[in-house]
Every structure is written in structure tokens, then in C-alpha cells.
N, C-alpha and C positions, 0 to 999 in steps of 0.2 A: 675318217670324216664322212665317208659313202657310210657306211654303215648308222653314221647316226643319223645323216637324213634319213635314208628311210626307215629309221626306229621311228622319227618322227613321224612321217608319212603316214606309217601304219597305223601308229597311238590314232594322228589326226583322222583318219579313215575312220577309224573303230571309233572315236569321241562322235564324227559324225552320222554313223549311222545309229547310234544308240541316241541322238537326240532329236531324230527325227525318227525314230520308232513312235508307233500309235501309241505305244506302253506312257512311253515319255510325257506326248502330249498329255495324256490323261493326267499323270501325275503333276504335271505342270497346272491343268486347269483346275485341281483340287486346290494344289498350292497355294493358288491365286484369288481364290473361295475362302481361304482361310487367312490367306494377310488380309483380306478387305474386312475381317472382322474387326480390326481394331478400327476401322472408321464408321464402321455403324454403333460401335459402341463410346469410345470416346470422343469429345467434341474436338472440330477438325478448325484449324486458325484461320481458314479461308475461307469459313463458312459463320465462325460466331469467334472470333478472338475471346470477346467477353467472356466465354463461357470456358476457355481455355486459360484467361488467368486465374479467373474462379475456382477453376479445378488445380491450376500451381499453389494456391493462397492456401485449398483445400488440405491435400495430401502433399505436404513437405518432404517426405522420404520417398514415394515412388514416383511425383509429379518429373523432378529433375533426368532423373532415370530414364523415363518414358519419352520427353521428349527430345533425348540424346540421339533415343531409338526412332526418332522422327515419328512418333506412335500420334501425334499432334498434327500431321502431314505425310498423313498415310500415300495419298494419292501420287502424290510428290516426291516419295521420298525413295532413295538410291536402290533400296531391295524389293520394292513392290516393281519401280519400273524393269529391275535386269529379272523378274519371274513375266512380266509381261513383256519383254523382248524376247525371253528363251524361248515362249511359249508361241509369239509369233513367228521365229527363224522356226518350230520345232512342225509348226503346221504348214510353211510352208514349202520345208524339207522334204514333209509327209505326203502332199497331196500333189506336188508335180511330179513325181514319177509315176504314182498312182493314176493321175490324168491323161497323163499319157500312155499308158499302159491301158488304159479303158477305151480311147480314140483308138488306138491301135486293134484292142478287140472289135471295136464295132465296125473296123472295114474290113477286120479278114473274115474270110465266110467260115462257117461251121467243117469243125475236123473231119476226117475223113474216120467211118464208122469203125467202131474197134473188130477185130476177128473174131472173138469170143460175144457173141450179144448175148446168148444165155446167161455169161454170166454179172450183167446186169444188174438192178435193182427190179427191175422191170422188164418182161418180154415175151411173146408172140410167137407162135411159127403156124405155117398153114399147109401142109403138102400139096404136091400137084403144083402141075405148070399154070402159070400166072398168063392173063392175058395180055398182051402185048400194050392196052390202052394202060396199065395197071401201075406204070410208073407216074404218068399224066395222072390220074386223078392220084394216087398220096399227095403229090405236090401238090396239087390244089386244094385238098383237105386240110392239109397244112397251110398252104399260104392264108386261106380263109381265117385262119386262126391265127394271123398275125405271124409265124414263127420265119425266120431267115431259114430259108433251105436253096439246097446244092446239089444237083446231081451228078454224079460219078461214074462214067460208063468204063470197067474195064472187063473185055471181051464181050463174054455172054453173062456177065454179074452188072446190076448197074445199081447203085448204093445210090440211098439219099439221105442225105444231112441233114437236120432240122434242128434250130435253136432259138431259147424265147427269154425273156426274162433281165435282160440290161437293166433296165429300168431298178433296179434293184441297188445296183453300184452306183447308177447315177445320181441315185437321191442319197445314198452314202455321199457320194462328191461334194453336192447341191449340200447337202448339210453343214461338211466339214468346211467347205468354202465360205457357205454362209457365216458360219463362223467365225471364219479371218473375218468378212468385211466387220461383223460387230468391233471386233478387236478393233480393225482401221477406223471403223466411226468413232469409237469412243474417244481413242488419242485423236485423231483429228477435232474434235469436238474441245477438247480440254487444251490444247495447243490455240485454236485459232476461237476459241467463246471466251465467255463472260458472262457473268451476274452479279446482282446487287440488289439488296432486300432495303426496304424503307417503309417507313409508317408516315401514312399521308393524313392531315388533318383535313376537316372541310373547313373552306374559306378560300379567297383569294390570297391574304396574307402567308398562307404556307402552301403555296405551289412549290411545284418540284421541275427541276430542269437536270436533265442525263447530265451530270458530270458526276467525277469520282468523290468529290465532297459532300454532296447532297444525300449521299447512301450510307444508312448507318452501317453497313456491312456490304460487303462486295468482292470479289473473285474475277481479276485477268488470265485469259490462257496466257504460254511463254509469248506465242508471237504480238499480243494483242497492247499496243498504248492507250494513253490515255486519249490519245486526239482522232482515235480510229472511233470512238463512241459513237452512235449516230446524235443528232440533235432534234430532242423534242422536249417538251414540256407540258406535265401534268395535273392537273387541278380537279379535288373531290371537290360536286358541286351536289353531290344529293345524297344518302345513303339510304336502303329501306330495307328490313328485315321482315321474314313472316314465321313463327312458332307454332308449335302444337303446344297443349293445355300442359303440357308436361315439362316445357320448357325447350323439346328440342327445335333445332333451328331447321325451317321448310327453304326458305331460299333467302340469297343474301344479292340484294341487285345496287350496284352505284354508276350513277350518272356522272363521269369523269369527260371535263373539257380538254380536248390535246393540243398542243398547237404543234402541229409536223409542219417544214417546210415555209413557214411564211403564213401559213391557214389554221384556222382553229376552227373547230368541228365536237359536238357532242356525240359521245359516244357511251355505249353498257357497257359493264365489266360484271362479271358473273363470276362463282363456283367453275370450274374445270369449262369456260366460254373466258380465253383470256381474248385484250385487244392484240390484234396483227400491226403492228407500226411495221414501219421501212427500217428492218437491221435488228427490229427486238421484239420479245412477246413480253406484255405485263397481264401479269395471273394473280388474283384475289387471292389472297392467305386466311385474312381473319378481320375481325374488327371489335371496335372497344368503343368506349367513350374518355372524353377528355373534357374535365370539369372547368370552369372559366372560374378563377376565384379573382377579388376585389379586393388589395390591403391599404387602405389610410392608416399613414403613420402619423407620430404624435405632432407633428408638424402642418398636416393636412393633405400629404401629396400622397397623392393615390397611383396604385403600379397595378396592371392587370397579368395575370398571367395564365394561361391557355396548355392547361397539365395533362399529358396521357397519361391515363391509368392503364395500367398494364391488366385483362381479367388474369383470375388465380381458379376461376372452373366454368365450369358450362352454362351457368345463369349466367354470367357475367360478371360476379363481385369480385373488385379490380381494386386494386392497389398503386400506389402512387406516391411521388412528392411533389408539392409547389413551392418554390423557392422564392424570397426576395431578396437577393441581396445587396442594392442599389437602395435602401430607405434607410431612414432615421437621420439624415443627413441635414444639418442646421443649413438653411436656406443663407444665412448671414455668413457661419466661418466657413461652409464647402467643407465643414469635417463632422466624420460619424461619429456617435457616443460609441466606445470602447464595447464592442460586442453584440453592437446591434443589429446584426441581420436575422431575418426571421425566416424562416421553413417549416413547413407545413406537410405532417404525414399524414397520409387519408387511405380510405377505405372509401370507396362508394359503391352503393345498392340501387340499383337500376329500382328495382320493389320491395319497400320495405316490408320483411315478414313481420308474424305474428309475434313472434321474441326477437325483440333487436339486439338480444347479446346474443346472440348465434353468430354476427359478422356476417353472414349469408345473405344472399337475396334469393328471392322467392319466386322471382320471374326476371328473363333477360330484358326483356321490356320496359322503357320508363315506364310505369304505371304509377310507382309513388315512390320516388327516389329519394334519398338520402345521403348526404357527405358529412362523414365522420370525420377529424380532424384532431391531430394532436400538433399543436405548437410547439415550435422549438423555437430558442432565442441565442445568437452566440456567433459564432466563424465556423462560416460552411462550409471554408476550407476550399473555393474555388483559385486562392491565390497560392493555392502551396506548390503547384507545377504538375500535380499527380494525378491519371487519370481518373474521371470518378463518371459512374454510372447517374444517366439525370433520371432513376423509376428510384432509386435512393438515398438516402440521407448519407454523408458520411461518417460513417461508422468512427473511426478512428479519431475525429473531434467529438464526437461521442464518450467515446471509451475515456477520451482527455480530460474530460468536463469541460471543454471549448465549445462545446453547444450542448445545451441541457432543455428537458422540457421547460417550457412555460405556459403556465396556467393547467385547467383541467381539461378534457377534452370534448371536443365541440362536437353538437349533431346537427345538420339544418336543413331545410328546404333548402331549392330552389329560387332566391330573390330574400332569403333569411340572412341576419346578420349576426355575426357574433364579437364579443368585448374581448379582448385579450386582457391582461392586471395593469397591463404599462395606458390603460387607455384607447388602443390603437383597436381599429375593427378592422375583420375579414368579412365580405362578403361572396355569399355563392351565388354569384350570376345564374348560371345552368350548366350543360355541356354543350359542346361539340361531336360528332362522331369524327370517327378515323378507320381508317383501312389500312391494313401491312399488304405490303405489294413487294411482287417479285420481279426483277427485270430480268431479262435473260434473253442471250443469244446463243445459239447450239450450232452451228454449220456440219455439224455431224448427225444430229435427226435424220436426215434422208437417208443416208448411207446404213442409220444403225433402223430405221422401219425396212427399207429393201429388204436388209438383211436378217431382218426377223422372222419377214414374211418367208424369205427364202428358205432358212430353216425349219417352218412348218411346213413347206413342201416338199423340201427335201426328205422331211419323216416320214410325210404321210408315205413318198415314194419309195425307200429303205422297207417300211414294213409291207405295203405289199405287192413289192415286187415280189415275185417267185423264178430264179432261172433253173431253165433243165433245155438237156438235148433231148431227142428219139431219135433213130435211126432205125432206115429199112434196107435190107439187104434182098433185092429180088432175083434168086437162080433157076435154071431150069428145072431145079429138083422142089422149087416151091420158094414163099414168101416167110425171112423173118425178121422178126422187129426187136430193137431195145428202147428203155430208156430210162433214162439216169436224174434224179433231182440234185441240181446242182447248189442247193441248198437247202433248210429245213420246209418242207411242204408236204404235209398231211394228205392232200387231196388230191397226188400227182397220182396213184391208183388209178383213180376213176377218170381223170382227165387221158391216160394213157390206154385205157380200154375202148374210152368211146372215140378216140382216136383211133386209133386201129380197128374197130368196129367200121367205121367210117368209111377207111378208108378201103377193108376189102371183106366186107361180110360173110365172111369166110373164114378168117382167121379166127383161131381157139384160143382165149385170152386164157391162163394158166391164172391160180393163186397165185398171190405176192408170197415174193421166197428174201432168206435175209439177202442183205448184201454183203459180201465175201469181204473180205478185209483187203486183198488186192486188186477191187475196183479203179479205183485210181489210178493205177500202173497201168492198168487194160487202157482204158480211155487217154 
């Protein structure tokens, strides 16, 4: 029974210090580089579901597969967090012994000089008796130069210590710490935030109010509810674009009214200038337009509807459906003719080009807009229970001949109307703009900027620091000196001469000789 505890002891010992080796870390942060590819590559369910069934409907044999392997919720999911726990217990395994190991160097003073200084990397001798002032000025040479020094008097030998170069390990520290905190920010951040993406139209009738329904898409950390949201409310009251000749976009500015707290207040939202609300940032995505189409059915009752078109490139030519499926309804029995709802696929051209069967526009800009339109007549299939995307027609009554085209397809102005076969007219009003907007809350921001900034100080500090000792040994038979670079430094030569220069212009600085292979042992 003794014996297998500490068989176990041992294993555990030996498991623990191989996981907090530097080795480890690294391998752990490559790791950890490498699972997060599957969430830069595939679409993640807390970030776009949609695009997550898309891709199950897509790929039938490897969709199932992959999201077994939670490759769908990467961030989430059981083996990216236990590589980013190992990786956390692995650093900070690594860095408290290491930290205090380095607090302990910086309050013991510099060793006492080795007996051999010749054989050095570097060193000095001067014959003849030294003046008695001669111990006093090295230290002062040195201390002028920053370095911790110590003097040692035994008998009539009196040694002096000199070391410089901490700063070296400390920005190793300062890095690797830094580090951790990134690590702490991030989980903290994804534990205690949230976000949630929505497309805002302009108008009063489609304001927006923080709650989890209003967002077509959104993300709670684990600790984070619904009634933790803060409460405000959103309203696009302006949108203004400016282009170069070429079509690309100069700035995109929207005049958005908030109502925080009881107050409502105008406010800009910009490109990368998001608004600071109390508990959320909202950040400009993009923007579109959203066509206003007009349908009278054969009955007379007119239905308006207020359609984003989703752009499909950088002019803007945007894609879309308008749906009506509330018409055709006999005013006398309250019931539909068998198959009558209508939807409407379109295309709209901000500027209509030169060839309008390009489908393209020519400028993001209304300048001379067009909506194309093809009709569809039948069951749109909103009653079937199944989710269905509202930028598409569904497909599947489609495929059924439950909704089939009717008529041919339409192109109109602005304030133009067009005849469907059954009689009934569409009119295009105009559009509206819209903005996709991002909510979002991070309580981990502060901690992951600190520690960013941290780790470029801590770099800059790691490369150039430089440590080395020198040591002088003053006897009655004359002055001699070593010094040793305690890491890779080039220019510790010159720095070691004019130091010894310095300090007794007298001494005969020798060429650099190798350094023996039992340096180390000496020191």
C-alpha cells in the first residue's frame, strides 16, 4: 500500500513538473492556435445559426460529423476549453517559481568573485601596488553605470562585485504574465459578456429596444441572463454616405436617437467611432437599402411592405424578397382563393448601368435606381412551422410547385407601377436605408488592452536587456579584473574595457580569449 502511494506521488510529481515546463507551455499555445482554426473557418451557432444550418442542409456526410465534434462551437466546446485550462494551470506552474526565483535574485547582492578571473570571458590585470583610494573609485565607476556592487574585504585582498542586467528576466516575467492576464481577459470576457447583431431600418416604426428578441442574432456569456441586459432603445433617424468616382465608400455617418434611462438624446455613429451607452457599445457594420413596395389585390386592399435587401458587392446591388401573404382575402367570406399569396423576388440597383442585364449597378448611390421584381403566386409556406429565412423565398414550395412564378418580370422606377396577369398592381414607393449594428458588451477589454500593452513592454524589455557580472580583485601584488556575459551580448568587449579603463588607467585590457568550457563551474 506505501509503495503505491508513492509510485503515485512520483508519477504526480513527474506529471507536474513536465506541465509546467516552458516546453509544455509552448506546445499548449500552438495547440490552442490550431483548434481556434475551426472557428475562423467554419460558421460558429452563437454567432450566425443561419449560416450553421446552411452549412448542415449543405454537406450531409461531414455536417453531422463535425458538429459531434462541436467544430460548430469551437469556443464552447469540452477540448478547446481543457487545452485552454492546461495551458492556463501550465503558465502558471511556470512563472511562480520563476518569480520568485527572480525576487530572490534581486535582493541577494552579486556573488563573491571566482578565484580564477583569467579564466573568464573577459579580463584585465595591472601590476604594482594599487592606491589605497582605488577600491572607492571602481565602485563608483560602476555604480555610475547602474551595476549592484559589493565589496568584500578579506585581509589585504578586497574583491568587488558588480552586476547589471535584471531587466532582462523581468520583461521575460512581464511577458509571460502578460500572457496569463490575456488568457484571464478573454474567459472572463466570454463568461460575463454578450452580443447581438441587428439590422436597423430608418423610421420610427422599426426602433429597436435591447432585449433578446429584437436581435436577429446574439451571444450570452455562461453567467450572463436575459434581465442582466441593460435597457435602451434605438432609432435610425438619418443615414449619409460619401464615395469616390470609383464606387469605394469615404465615410458612412448615421444620426441614431437613444433613449437611455428615461432621456432620449441624438447621437453619431460612425465606422470604428461606435456609441458608449451604460453596459454596451453599438458599432456600425454596414448598410443597405430597403425598398418600400405597394401591392393592391384584386379586391382593392392595399398591404405596404418595408423589404431589406441584403447588397451581394460593393456598389451595393442587393437582393431581397417582399412577401404578402395576408391578401387576396374576399372582404364578404374572410377566406382566400386557394393559393393566393404573392412574393416578390427582386434585385435592386442603386444606378442603373449602361446594360441592365448585367444585374449590376454602376454606383452605390441612388443616382438612377431600379427594382427588378419577379412574382411569385401560391403558399409561402409561413404556416408550415419551419424555419425560414425572410432575404428568401422558400425554396421547398418552390421545388413543390406550391408557389410558382407569375407573370414576367418587372423593372420600375421609383413611384412606377406595375400589372401582375390576375389584375392586381405592385407599386415601388422608393426605399428606405438601414444599418446592421453590433451590440456588445466585453468586461474583459480592460484586462485583455493592460495586458497587451503589458506584453509589448515586456518584449521590448526581454530584448534589450543584457546581464553580465565584472569583478575586481585588488592585491598587493597589483589589480585584476573579470567579466563574464550572462547572456548573448556582442558589445560586452567594449563595454568591459572602457570600464576598466575607467576605473584605473592603468590597467592593460588583453584581446578577447574564448571562453573555456568550464566557465560556469568557476562562477
Amino acid at each position: 500500500m506505501r509503495w503505491a502511494y508513492h509510485t503515485a506521488v512520483a508519477v504526480g510529481r513527474r506529471a507536474w513538473r513536465q506541465l509546467t515546463s516552458m516546453r509544455t507551455a509552448l506546445v499548449l499555445l500552438l495547440l490552442l492556435a490550431v483548434a481556434a482554426i475551426p472557428g475562423s473557418v467554419l460558421p460558429q451557432r452563437n454567432v450566425s445559426p443561419e449560416k450553421v444550418r446552411a452549412y448542415l442542409d449543405t454537406h450531409k456526410q461531414w455536417g453531422p460529423t463535425l458538429d459531434r465534434l462541436s467544430c460548430f462551437d469551437v469556443y464552447g466546446s469540452p477540448w478547446f476549453s481543457a487545452i485552454y485550462l492546461l495551458l492556463f494551470v501550465s503558465l502558471v506552474g511556470c512563472l511562480v517559481p520563476r518569480f520568485r526565483g527572480h525576487i530572490a535574485a534581486l535582493v541577494r547582492v552579486p556573488p563573491k568573485a571566482p578565484k580564477r578571473l583569467d579564466r573568464l570571458a573577459e579580463h584585465a590585470t595591472v601590476p604594482g601596488e594599487a592606491p589605497p583610494e582605488t577600491a572607492e573609485r571602481i565602485r563608483g565607476v560602476l555604480k555610475r553605470r547602474r551595476f549592484r556592487t559589493v565589496v568584500r574585504q578579506d585581509g589585504d585582498i578586497t574583491e568587488i562585485s558588480a552586476e547589471k542586467g535584471y531587466l532582462k528576466e523581468t520583461g521575460n516575467l512581464v511577458f509571460h504574465f502578460a500572457l496569463l492576464s490575456l488568457l484571464i481577459g478573454v474567459a472572463y470576457g466570454s463568461w460575463f459578456g454578450w452580443h447581438g447583431n441587428r439590422l436597423l431600418v430608418q423610421g420610427d416604426d422599426f426602433a429597436f429596444c435591447n432585449t433578446l428578441l429584437n436581435y436577429d442574432e446574439h451571444a450570452l456569456g455562461a453567467q450572463v441572463g436575459e434581465n442582466d441586459l441593460p435597457r435602451f432603445c434605438l432609432r435610425l433617424d438619418k443615414f449619409t454616405a460619401t464615395y469616390l468616382p470609383n464606387g469605394q465608400p469615404v465615410t458612412y455617418q448615421a444620426r441614431v436617437g437613444v433613449t437611455e434611462h428615461g432621456t432620449r438624446t441624438e447621437r453619431r455613429l460612425e465606422v470604428n467611432d461606435p456609441l458608449r451607452l451604460d453596459g454596451a457599445n453599438v458599432s456600425l457594420l454596414g448598410h443597405g437599402y430597403a425598398p418600400i413596395l405597394k401591392y393592391t389585390d384584386k379586391y382593392g386592399r392595399s398591404s405596404t411592405n418595408v423589404a431589406p435587401f441584403l447588397p451581394r458587392d460593393g456598389l451595393l446591388t442587393s437582393e431581397g424578397v417582399a412577401t404578402f401573404p395576408d391578401v387576396n382575402i374576399n372582404p364578404e367570406t374572410k377566406t382566400r382563393d386557394d393559393k393566393a399569396q404573392i412574393g416578390f423576388s427582386g434585385i435592386y440597383l442603386p444606378t442603373l448601368p449602361a446594360d441592365p442585364s448585367a444585374n449590376s449597378s454602376a454606383f452605390p448611390a441612388e443616382n438612377d435606381p431600379r427594382l427588378m421584381l419577379q412574382p411569385y403566386r401560391g403558399v409561402l409556406g409561413f404556416d408550415a412551422g419551419a424555419p425560414l429565412s425572410v432575404y428568401t423565398l422558400d425554396t421547398r414550395q418552390i421545388a413543390a410547385g406550391r408557389l410558382v412564378k407569375f407573370g414576367d418580370p418587372l423593372m420600375l422606377k421609383p413611384g412606377q407601377t406595375g400589372t401582375l396577369p390576375d389584375g392586381t398592381t405592385v407599386q415601388f414607393v422608393g426605399t428606405q436605408q438601414w444599418i446592421s449594428i453590433s451590440v456588445r458588451h466585453d468586461p474583459g477589454q480592460p484586462i485583455v488592452l493592460g495586458g497587451a500593452i503589458a506584453l509589448l513592454v515586456g518584449l521590448l524589455g526581454s530584448l534589450s536587456g543584457k546581464r553580465r557580472r565584472i569583478f575586481f580583485r585588488i592585491a598587493p601584488t597589483g589589480i585584476t579584473a573579470g567579466g563574464l556575459p550572462r547572456s548573448d551580448y556582442p558589445g560586452f568587449a567594449e563595454e568591459f574595457a572602457e570600464i576598466v579603463r575607467a576605473a584605473s588607467p592603468a590597467v592593460s585590457v588583453p584581446e578577447q580569449v574564448p571562453q573555456t568550457e568550464d566557465v560556469e563551474e568557476v562562477v
